[in-house]
C-alpha positions in Angstrom: 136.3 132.8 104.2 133.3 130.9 105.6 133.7 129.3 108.7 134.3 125.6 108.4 131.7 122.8 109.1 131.7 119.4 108.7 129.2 116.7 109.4 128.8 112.9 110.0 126.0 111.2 108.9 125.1 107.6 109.9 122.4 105.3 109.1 121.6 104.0 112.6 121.1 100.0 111.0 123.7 98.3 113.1 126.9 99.1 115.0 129.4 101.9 113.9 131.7 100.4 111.3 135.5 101.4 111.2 135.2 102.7 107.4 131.9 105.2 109.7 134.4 105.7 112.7 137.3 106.9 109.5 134.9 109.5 108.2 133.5 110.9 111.5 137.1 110.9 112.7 138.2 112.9 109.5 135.3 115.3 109.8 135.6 116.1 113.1 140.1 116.6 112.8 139.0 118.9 109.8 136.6 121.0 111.8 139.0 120.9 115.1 142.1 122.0 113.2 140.4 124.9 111.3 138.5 126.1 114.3 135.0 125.0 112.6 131.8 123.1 113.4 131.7 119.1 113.8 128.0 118.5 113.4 126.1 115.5 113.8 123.1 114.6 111.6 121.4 110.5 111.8 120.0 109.7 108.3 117.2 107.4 109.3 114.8 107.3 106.9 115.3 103.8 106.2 112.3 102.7 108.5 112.0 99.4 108.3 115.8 99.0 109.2 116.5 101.9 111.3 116.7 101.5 114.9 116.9 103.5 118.5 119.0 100.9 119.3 121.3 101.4 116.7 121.5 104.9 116.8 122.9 104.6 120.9 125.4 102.2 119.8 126.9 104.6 116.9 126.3 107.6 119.8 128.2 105.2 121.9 130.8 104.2 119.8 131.4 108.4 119.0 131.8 108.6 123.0 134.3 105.5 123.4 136.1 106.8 120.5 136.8 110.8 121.9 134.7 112.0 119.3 132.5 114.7 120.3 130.0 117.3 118.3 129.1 120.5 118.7 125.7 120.4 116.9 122.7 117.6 116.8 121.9 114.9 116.6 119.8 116.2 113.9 117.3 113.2 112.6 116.9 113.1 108.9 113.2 111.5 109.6 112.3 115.0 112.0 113.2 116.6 108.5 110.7 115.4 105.9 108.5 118.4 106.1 111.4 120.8 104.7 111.9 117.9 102.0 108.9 117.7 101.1 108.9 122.0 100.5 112.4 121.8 99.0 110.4 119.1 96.3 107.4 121.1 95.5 109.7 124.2 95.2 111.6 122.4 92.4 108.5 121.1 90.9 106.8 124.8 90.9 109.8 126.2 88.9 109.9 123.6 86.4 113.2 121.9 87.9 111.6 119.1 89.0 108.4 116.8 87.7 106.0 114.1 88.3 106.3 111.0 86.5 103.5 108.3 86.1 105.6 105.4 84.7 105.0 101.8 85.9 108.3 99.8 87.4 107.3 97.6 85.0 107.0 99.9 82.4 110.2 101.3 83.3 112.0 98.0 83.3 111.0 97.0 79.9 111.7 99.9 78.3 115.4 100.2 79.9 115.5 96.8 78.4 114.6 97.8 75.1 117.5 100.4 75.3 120.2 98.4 76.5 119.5 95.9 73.8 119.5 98.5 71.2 122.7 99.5 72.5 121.2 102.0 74.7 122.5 103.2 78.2 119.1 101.9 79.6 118.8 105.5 81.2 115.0 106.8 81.6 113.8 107.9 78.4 111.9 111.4 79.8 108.3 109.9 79.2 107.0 112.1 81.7 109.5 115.1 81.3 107.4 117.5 79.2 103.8 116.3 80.5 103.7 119.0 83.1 101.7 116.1 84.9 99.7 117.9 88.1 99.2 116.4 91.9 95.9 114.7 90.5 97.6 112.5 88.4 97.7 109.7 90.4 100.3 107.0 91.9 103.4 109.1 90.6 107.4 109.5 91.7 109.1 112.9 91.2 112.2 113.1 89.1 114.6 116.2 88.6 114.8 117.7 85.7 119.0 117.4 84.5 120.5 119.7 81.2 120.2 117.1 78.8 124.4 118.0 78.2 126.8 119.2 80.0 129.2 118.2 83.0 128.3 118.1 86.0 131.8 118.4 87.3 133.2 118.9 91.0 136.8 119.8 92.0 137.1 117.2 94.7 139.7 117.9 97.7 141.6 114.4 97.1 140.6 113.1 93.9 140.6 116.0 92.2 138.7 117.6 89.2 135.8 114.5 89.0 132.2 114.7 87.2 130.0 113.1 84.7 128.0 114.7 81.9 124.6 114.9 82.4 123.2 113.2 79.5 125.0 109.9 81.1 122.7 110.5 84.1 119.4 110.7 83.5 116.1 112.5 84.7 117.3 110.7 88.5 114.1 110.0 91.0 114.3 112.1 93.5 110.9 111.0 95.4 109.1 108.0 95.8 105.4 107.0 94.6 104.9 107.1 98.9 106.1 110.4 99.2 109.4 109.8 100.7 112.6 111.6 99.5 115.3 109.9 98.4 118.7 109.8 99.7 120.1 112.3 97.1 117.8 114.5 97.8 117.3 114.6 101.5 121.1 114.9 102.0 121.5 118.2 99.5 118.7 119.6 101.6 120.3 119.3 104.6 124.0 119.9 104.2 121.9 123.0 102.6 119.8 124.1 105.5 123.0 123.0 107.9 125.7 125.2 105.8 128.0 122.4 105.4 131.3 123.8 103.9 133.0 120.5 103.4 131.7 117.5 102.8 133.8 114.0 103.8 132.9 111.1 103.2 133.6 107.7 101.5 135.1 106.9 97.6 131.9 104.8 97.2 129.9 108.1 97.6 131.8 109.5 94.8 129.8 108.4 91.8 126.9 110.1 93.4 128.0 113.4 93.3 127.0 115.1 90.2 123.4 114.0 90.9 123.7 115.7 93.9 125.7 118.6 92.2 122.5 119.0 89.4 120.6 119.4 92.6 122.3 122.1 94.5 122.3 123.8 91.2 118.7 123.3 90.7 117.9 124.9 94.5 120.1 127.5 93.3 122.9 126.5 96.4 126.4 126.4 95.9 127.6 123.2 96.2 130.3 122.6 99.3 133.8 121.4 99.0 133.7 117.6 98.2 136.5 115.0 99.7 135.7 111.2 99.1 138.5 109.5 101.1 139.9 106.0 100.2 138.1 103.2 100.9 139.5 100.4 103.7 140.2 97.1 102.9 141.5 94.3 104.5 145.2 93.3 104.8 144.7 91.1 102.0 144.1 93.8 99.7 140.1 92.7 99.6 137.1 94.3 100.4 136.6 93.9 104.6 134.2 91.3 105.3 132.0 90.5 108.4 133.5 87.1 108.5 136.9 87.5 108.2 137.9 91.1 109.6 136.7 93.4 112.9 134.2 95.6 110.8 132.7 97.9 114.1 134.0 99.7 116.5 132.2 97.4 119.5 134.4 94.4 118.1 137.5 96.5 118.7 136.0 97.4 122.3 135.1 94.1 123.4 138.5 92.9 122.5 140.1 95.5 124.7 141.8 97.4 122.3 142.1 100.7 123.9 140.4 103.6 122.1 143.6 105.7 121.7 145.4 103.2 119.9 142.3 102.4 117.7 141.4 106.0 116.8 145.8 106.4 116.3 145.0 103.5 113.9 142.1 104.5 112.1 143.6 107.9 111.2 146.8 105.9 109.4 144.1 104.5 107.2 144.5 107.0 104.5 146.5 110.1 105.8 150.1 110.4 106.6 152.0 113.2 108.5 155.6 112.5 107.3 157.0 109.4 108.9 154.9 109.8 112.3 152.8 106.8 113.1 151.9 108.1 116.8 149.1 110.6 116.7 147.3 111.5 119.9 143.5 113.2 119.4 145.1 116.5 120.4 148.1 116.0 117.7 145.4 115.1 115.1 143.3 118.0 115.4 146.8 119.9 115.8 147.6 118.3 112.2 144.7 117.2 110.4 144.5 118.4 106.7 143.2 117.0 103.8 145.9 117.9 101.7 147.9 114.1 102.9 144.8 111.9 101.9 145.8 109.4 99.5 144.1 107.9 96.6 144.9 104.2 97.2 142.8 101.6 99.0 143.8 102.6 103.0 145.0 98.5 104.1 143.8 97.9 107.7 146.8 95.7 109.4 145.7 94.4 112.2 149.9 93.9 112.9 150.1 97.6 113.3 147.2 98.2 115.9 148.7 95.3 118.1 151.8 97.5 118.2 149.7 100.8 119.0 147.9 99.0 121.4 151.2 97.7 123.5 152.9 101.9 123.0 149.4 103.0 124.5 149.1 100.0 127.6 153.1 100.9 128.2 151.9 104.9 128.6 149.2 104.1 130.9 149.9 104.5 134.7 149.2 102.0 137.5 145.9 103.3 138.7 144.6 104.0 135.3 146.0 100.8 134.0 144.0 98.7 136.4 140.6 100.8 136.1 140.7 100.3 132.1 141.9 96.5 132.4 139.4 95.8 135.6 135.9 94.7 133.0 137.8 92.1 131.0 139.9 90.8 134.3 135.9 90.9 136.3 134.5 88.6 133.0 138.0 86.2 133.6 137.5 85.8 137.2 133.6 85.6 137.2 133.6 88.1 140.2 134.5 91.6 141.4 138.3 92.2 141.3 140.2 94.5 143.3 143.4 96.1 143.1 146.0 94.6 145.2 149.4 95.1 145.0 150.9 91.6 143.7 148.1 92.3 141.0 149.5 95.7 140.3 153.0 94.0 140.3 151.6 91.5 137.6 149.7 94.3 135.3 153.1 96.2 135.0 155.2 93.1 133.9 152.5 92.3 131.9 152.7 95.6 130.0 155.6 93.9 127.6 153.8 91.3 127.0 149.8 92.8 126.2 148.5 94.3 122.8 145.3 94.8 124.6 143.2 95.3 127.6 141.9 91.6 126.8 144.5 90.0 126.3 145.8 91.2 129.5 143.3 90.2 131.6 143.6 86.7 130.1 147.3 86.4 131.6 146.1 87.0 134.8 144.1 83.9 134.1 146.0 82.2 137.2 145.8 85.1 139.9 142.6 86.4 139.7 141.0 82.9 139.3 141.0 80.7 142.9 141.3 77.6 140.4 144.0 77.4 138.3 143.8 75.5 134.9 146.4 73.3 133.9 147.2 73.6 129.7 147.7 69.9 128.7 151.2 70.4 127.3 152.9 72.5 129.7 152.2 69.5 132.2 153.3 66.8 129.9 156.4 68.6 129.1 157.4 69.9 132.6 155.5 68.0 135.3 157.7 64.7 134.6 158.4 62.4 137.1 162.1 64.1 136.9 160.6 67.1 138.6 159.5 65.5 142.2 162.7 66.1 144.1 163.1 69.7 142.9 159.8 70.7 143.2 159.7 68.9 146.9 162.8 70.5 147.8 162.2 74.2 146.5 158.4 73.7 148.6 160.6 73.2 151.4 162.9 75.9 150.9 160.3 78.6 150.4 158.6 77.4 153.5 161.0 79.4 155.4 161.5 82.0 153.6 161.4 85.0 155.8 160.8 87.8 153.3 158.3 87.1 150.2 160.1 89.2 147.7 161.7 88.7 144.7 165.3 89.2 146.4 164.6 86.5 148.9 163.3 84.1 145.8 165.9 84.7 143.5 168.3 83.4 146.3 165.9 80.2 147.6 166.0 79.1 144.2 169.9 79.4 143.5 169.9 77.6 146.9 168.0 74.8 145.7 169.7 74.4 142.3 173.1 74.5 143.6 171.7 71.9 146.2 170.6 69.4 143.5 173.7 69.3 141.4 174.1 72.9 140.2 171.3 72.3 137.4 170.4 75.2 135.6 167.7 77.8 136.4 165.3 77.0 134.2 164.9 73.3 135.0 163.5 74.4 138.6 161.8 77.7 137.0 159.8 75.9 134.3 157.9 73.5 136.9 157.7 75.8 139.0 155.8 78.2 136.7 153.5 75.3 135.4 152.4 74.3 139.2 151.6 78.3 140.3 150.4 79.1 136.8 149.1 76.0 135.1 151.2 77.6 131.9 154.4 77.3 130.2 154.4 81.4 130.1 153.8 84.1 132.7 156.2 86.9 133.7 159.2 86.1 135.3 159.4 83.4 137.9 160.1 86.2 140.8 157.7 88.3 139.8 155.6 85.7 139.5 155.5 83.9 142.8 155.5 87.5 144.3 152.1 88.5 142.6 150.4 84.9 143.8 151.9 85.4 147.6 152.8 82.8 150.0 150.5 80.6 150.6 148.6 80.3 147.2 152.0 79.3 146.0 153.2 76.7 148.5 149.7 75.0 148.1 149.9 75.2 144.6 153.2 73.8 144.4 151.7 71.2 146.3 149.1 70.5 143.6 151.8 70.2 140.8 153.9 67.9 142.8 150.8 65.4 142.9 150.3 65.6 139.0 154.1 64.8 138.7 153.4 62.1 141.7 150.7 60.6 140.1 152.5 60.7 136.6 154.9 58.4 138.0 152.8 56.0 139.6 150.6 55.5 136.4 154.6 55.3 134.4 155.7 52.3 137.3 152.0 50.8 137.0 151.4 51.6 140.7 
C-alpha cells in the first residue's frame, strides 16, 4: 500500500475559518494515525484577493492550533509553469482544446438552451475546430466523453458521480492564461502524490470534473472524503454576523486551543461516547470510517464546557502564563504573578470557560481602581449596611494573621456581635466594597487575594457610598 498523504489547501483571502481549521485538522489526524505525510499547499491564485498577510494569519492560526506539516508551504501561484505544461500536454493529445466563443456569445446561447428546455451546458462550438495558438483571444476547455459516469467511491459519502453528458466541455483555462481551480488542484495533488483527499461537502459536486481530468492526464484519481459541512446551532448556515467563523475570533476570546481543536474534531466524527480528545488521542484515533453524513452543529454550549475541563487541567504557573495577555489588556499594564493572584486564578477555575473571561474576574485586583456595577450598590450598599461594614473595618484592623482562618473567624465575630445576623448580610457588602460586584469567589478567598490594606481602604470607599446614600435618603 502507498504511503498516506494528505494536504490542506487554503486560499490565503482572510483569517482561517473553523469549517478550514476542521479539514486541516482531519487531514493532518489522517496522516498522523497512518504514519503518512501532512502537506501543506496555499492556493493563491486569486490575485487580486490573495494576501501575505493572510497567508501568516492561516500559518498562524495552524501554529496556535498544534497543527504542524511535514511538507511546504507549496504556493499554487510558484506553480503556473507546470500548469501551463500539464494544459498544452492535454491540448497536444486532443484531450483538451481552444475555444474562441464570446461570453456574450456564450450567454445567449445557454439562454437559448435553457428556454428550449435545454441544460444550458456549452454546446461544443469549438470542440471539433482543432483551433491552433494563432487563433486569437481564446479559453481552453477539456474535452469530457460525451456519456458515461464519472463516478467516485467517496470515503464518507459513498459511491457519488455524475454522467458526463450533464457536465459539459468545462473551462479549464482562462482567455489570460491562467488555469482554473479544477485544474490547478488535479495538477498538484498529482505532482504532490496525494493519496487522500479531505475536504469540504461543498467540494463534492466538483469532483467528477476533476475525476475527467485525472483520467485525461492519465493519473489515478486519490481517495476522495467530503466531510459534513458546519452550521450553526440553529441548524443554518454559519454567518459572519451571528457566529465565531475564524480561528483568531476563538483566540481573542481566550478560548484555549486544546479545547477548541477537542471541539472542532466533534464536528463530524465520533469515537464512541468520548467527548475528550487530546491531539495525541486524535492522531491515536483518527479514522474516517466515524465521519457522518449530517450537517456537523457547532454549539457554542459545548466548547464553554471544554474550555472550563481544559483551564481546570492547567497548573498554576502555566495557568497564569496563558491567562497573563488578556489579564495585561484588563489592567492596562504589565501584570505579575503574585500569590493572592495565584490564589484568585485557582478559585477562579470553577467559575472560567475561558482565558478571557477569566481575566475579566480579576477585573477588581489587577485594576488599582475598582468599578462599582450600579446594581450591586443599590441592592447591598443601603444605608442598613453602615454599622456592619464600620464594625467589620474595625475588626479586621487587628487582625493579626491575613488568612482565610483568621477572616472566617473576624467575620463570625462581627455577626454574632450585631445580633447573630446571618453570613451573607455582612458578606454581600463586603464583597461589593472590595469588588465593586455582586460575584467574586468566596468572601475569604477574596479579601485574601486583595491583601490588607487594599481591603480596609476599600471598605472605607463602600462605607462612604452607603454614607452618602443615607444623607441624600434624610435630605442631608
Amino acid at each position: 500500500m502507498k504511503s498516506i498523504r494528505t494536504r490542506f489547501a487554503p486560499s490565503p483571502t482572510g483569517f482561517l475559518h473553523l469549517g478550514s481549521a476542521r479539514t486541516a485538522l482531519f487531514n493532518w489526524a489522517f496522516a498522523r494515525h497512518h504514519g503518512g505525510t501532512f502537506l501543506l499547499r496555499v492556493e493563491d491564485t486569486d490575485h487580486d484577493r490573495s494576501t501575505l498577510e493572510s497567508e501568516a494569519a492561516v500559518l498562524e492560526g495552524l501554529r496556535w492550533l498544534g497543527l504542524d506539516w511535514d511538507e511546504g508551504p507549496f504556493r499554487q501561484s510558484e506553480r503556473s509553469d507546470r500548469h501551463r505544461a500539464a494544459i498544452a500536454s492535454l491540448i497536444a493529445s486532443g484531450r483538451a482544446y481552444r475555444c474562441v466563443c464570446s461570453k456574450d456569445s456564450l450567454e445567449e446561447r445557454k439562454n437559448q438552451d435553457l428556454a428550449s428546455g435545454g441544460n444550458g451546458l456549452y454546446d461544443g462550438r469549438c470542440r471539433d475546430l482543432t483551433l491552433g495558438a494563432d487563433c486569437g483571444d481564446h479559453t481552453v476547455r477539456i474535452r469530457l466523453p460525451q456519456e458515461g459516469a464519472l463516478a467516485f467511491d467517496d470515503l464518507v459519502f459513498g459511491p457519488s458521480g455524475q454522467d458526463a453528458s450533464q457536465i459539459g466541455d468545462a473551462i479549464i483555462q482562462r482567455s489570460d492564461g491562467t488555469p482554473l481551480y479544477n485544474l490547478a488542484v488535479v495538477v498538484d495533488d498529482i505532482d504532490m502524490e496525494i493519496t487522500h483527499v479531505i475536504r469540504g461537502a461543498d467540494h463534492h459536486p466538483n469532483t467528477p470534473l476533476q475525476v475527467a481530468i485525472y483520467q485525461a492526464l492519465d493519473a489515478e484519481p486519490p481517495f476522495f472524503a467530503h466531510v459534513p459541512l458546519i452550521v450553526g446551532e440553529s441548524g443554518k448556515k454559519l454567518s459572519k454576523r451571528r457566529d465565531n467563523v475564524s480561528i483568531q475570533e476563538f483566540q481573542e476570546e481566550g478560548q484555549l486551543h486544546e479545547a477548541l481543536v477537542n471541539w472542532i474534531v466533534r464536528l463530524g466524527w465520533s469515537h464512541g461516547d468520548d467527548e475528550v480528545f487530546s491531539l495525541d488521542d486524535i492522531a491515536r484515533l483518527f479514522d474516517l470510517d466515524h465521519v457522518g453524513r449530517s450537517a456537523a452543529r457547532a454549539e457554542p454550549a459545548k466548547l464553554q464546557w471544554l474550555g472550563q475541563h481544559y483551564i481546570k487541567g492547567l497548573k498554576n504557573d502555566e495557568l497564569f502564563q496563558r491567562v497573563k495577555p488578556f489579564l495585561e489588556e484588563i489592567a492596562e499594564q504589565p501584570v505579575q504573578d503574585s500569590p493572592g493572584l495565584s490564589h484568585l486564578l485557582d478559585a477562579l477555575r470553577e467559575r472560567s470557560h475561558t482565558l478571557m473571561e477569566m481575566a475579566e474576574q480579576t477585573r477588581w485586583l489587577i485594576r488599582d481602581e475598582i468599578e462599582y456595577e450600579e446594581k450591586a450598590v443599590q441592592k447591598h450598599l443601603r444605608p442598613v449596611s453602615i454599622p456592619l461594614l464600620q464594625a467589620l473595618r474595625t475588626r479586621l484592623e487587628s487582625v493579626e494573621t491575613w488568612d482565610e482562618g483568621q477572616l472566617e473567624r473576624a467575620f463570625e465575630h462581627v455577626a454574632e456581635q450585631e445580633g447573630g445576623i446571618k453570613m451573607g448580610k455582612l458578606a454581600q457588602p463586603t464583597r461589593v466594597a472590595v469588588t465593586g460586584r455582586a460575584v467574586s469567589p468566596g468572601i475569604y478567598e477574596t479579601l485574601v487575594a486583595i491583601g490588607r490594606e487594599r481591603c480596609l481602604a476599600r471598605l472605607g470607599a463602600g462605607l462612604s457610598i452607603a454614607e452618602a446614600r443615607a444623607a441624600a435618603q434624610t435630605g442631608s
